[in-house]
N, C-alpha and C positions, 0 to 999 in steps of 0.2 A: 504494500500500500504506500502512495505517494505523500507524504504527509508535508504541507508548507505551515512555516513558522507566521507568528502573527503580527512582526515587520512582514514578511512576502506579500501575503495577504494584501494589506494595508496598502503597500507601493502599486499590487496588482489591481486595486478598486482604482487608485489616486490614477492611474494610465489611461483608463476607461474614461473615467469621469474629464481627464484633460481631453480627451481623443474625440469626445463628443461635444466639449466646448469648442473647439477648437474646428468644428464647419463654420460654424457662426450664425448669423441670421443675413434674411433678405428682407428689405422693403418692399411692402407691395400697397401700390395706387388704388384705392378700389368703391363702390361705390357705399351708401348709406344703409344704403339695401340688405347688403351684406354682411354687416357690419348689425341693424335694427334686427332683422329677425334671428340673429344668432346665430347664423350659420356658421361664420368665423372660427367662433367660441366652440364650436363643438367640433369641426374638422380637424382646426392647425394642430392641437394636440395630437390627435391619429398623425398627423403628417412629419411632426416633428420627431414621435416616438419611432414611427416609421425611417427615418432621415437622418436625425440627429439635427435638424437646420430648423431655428427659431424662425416665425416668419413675424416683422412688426408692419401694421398694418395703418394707413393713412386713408380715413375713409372720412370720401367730402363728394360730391357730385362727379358723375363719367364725365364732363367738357374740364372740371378741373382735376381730376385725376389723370387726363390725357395728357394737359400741361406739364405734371407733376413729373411724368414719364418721359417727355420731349424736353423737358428740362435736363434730366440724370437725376434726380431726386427721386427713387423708386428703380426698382431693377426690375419689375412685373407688373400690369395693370391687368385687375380684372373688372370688366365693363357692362352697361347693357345698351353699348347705341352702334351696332353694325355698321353704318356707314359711317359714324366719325372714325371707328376703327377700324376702318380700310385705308380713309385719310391718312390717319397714322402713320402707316406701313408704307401709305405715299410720299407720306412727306418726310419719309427715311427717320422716323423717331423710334419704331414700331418694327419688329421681325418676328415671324411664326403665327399670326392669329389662328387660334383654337378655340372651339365648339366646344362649352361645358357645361352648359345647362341651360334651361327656359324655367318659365312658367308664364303670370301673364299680368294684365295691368287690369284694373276694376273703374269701374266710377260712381264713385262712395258718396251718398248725401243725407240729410237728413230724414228718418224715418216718415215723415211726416211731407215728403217730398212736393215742396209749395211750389214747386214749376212742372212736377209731373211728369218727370222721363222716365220712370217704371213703364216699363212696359216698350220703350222704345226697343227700335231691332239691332241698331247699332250705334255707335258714340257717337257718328256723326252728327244721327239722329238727336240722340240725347246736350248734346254740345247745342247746337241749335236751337234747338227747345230752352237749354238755359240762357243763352244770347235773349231770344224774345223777349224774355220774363224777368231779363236782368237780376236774375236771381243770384246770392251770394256765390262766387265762387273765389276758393283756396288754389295760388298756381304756387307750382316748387318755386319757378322763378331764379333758376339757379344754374341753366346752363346742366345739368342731369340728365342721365336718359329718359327718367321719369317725365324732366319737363321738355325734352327736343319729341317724346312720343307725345304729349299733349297739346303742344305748337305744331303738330303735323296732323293731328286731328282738325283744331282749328283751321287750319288750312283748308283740307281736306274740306271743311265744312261752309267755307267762303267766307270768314269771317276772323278780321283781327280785333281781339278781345281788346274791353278798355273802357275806363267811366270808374266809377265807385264801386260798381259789384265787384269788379275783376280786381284782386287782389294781388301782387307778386309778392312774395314771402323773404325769396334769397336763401331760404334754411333747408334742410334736411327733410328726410320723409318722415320721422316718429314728429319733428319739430311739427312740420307741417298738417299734418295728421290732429296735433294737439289743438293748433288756431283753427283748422275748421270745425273740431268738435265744438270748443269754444264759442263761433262764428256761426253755427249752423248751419255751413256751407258746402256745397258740394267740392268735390275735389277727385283726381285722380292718379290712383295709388298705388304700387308694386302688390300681388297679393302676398309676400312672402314678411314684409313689414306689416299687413292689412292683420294677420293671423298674429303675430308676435304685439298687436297695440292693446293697449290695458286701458287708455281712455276714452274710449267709444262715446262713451254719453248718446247721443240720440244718432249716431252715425249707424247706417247700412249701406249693404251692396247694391246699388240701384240697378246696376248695367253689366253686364260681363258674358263672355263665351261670343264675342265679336272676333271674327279671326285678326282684325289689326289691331287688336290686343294683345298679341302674342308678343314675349318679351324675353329675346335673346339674350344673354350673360356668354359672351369672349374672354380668353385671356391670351395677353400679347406679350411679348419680352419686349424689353427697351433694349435700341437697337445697341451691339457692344462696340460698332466701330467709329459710332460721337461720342460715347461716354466711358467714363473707367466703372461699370456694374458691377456685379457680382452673378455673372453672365451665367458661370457653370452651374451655382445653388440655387437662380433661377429658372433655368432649364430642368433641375432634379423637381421642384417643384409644378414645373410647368407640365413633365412628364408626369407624377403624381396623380395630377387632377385628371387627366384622361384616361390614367392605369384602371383597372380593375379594381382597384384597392379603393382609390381615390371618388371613383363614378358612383361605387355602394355605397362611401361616406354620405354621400352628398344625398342620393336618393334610402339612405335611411334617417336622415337626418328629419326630426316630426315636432309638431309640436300641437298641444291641444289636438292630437287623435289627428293629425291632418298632414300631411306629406308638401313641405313647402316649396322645392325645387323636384324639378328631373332632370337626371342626366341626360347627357345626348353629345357625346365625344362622339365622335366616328371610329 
């Protein structure tokens, strides 16, 4: 039998424990979303234990998490606005975008709904309907993907929002989420913060299962040859999220009985 003394020992724990400090950690850009419903909090650990690589997280809207990344400030962004991050990758900030998960966007009002878009068939519809009736609306207002998908609605709907209903906030989705419960305004929401919010008050789902709803989550590496990243334990991570390992994270990830992202790596 091998028997080590309890110096060996001790040296042989202290080797491990440097060996796994010593990946480090990565910055990663990402949005509110991500960050509000928890998901963060419950993967990066699987990832880390898996990896050995802390990951610190900078979570503020997808237009300025792209910055964040086209800067060097972040070695990875994960996102929900597909065409800014193609941009990205055009305008040389941005290498590898990858498919990591969806789910989709709602449009949440007061139960009580004083302009009446229950029942419409699609947001355009409902967006419309609240333009007539000038009724309260909450925008991210923030450059988000949340709010570039509700500015293309608008769009979409012929109509540039604006006057006293329309609201711009500037803040986050739990923020935002908070001032129209407040407000008793309608607003439109990630469902994956919509399930993680604790202060509803007279807030419901008025609108959803419209296919331009759908709401893609990317992750891109910041490109290595403008900045000095941390290129390689961004790529372990980047691998991660698409692995098999990473894909179950994500779609076992629940909350209140309800399944808040799906995966969808290729």
């Amino acid at each position: 039998m091998i028997r080590f003394s309890t110096a060996a020992l001790i040296a042989l724990s202290l080797t491990f424990a440097v060996s796994a400090q010593e990946r480090g950690f990565i910055t990663i850009a990402s949005t509110t979303s991500t960050e509000n419903s928890g998901l963060f909090e419950d993967i990066l650990p699987q990832f880390t234990e898996s990896t050995g690589i802390e990951v610190r997280v900078v979570a503020v809207g997808t237009g300025q998490a792209l910055r964040i990344g086209c800067n060097g400030d972040a070695d990875a962004v994960l996102v929900h606005a597909p065409a800014a991050e193609r941009k990205f990758i055009e305008d040389g900030c941005g290498v590898d975008r990858r498919e990591i998960m969806y789910n989709d966007f709602i449009v949440i009002g007061p139960g009580s709904d004083p302009a009446g878009i229950q029942g419409a068939e699609t947001a355009v519809e409902a967006f419309q309907i609240i333009a007539d009736a000038e009724a309260p609306f909450a925008s991210r207002g923030d450059d988000s993907g949340t709010h570039k998908k509700e500015l293309a609605v608008w769009a979409e709907a012929g109509i540039e929002p604006a006057g006293r209903w329309y609201r711009e906030l500037g803040s986050g989705m739990g923020a935002a989420l908070n001032t129209a419960a407040g407000m008793d305004a309608y607003i439109m929401a990630d469902r994956g913060t919509w399930i993680s919010f604790d202060n509803r008050q007279n807030l419901e789902i008025l609108v959803e299962g419209d296919p331009v709803l759908f709401n893609q989550y990317g992750s891109v590496l910041v490109n290595p040859a403008n900045h000095d990243v941390k290129h390689d334990l961004a790529q372990e991570w980047h691998n991660w999220l698409t692995s098999g390992e990473g894909q179950t994270a994500i779609g076992a990830y629940r909350l209140r009985g309800q399944q808040l992202f799906s995966p969808s790596a290729e």
